[in-house]
C-alpha positions as CSV (number, residue, x, y, z in Angstrom):
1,X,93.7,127.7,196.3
2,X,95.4,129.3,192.6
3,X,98.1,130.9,192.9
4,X,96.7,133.9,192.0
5,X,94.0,133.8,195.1
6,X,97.2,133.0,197.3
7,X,98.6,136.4,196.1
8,X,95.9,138.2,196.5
9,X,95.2,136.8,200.3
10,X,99.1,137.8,201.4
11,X,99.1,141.4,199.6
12,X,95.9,142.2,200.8
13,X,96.7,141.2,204.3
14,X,100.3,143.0,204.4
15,X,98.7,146.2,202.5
16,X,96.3,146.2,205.5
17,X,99.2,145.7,208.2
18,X,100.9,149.1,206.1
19,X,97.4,150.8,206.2
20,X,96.9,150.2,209.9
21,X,100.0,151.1,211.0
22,X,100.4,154.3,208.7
23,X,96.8,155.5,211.3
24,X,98.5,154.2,214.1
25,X,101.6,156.8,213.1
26,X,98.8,160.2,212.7
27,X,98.5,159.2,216.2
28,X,101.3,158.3,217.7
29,X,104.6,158.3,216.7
30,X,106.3,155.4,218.5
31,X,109.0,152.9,216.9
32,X,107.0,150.2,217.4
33,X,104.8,151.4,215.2
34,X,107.2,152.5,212.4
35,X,108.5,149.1,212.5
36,X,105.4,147.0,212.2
37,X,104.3,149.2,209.1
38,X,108.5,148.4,207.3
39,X,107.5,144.9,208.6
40,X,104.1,144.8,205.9
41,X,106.3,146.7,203.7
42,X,108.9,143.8,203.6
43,X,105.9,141.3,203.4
44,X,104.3,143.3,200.4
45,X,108.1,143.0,198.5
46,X,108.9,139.4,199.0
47,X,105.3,138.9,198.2
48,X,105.9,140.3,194.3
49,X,108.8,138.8,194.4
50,X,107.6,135.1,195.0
51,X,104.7,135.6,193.1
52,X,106.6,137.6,190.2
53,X,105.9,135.2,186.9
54,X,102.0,136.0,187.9
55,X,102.4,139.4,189.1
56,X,103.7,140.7,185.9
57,X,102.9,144.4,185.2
58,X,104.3,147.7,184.0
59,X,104.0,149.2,186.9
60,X,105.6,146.2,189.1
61,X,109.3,148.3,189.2
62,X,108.0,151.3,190.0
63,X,105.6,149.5,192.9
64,X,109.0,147.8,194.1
65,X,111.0,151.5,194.0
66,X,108.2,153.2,196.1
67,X,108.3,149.9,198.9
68,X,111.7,150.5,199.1
């Protein structure tokens, strides 16, 4: 697997864990829930953080500003 397949596999998965747990919230508002979608937002930081030197974009700091 490249590197760049690697990043795509973990982003994609902790985008999806954000995604699901931002429906879960319409829902139901729970802690749980609020925690789990911080949890994919953590993943999707240290994520462009590890993969930074391949990652490299314009829009990378503002990406990392809005996760925060």
């Amino acid at each position: 697997m490249t590197a760049g397949v690697a990043f795509n596999v973990i982003a994609v998965a902790a985008l999806e864990q954000i995604a699901d747990n931002a429906e879960d919230l319409r829902e139901r508002s729970n802690a749980e829930v609020i925690h789990q979608m911080r949890v994919g937002a953590r993943r999707l930081q240290s994520t462009l953080s590890a993969f930074k030197p391949i990652v490299s974009d314009r829009h990378l700091d503002g990406v990392k500003a809005d996760l925060k």
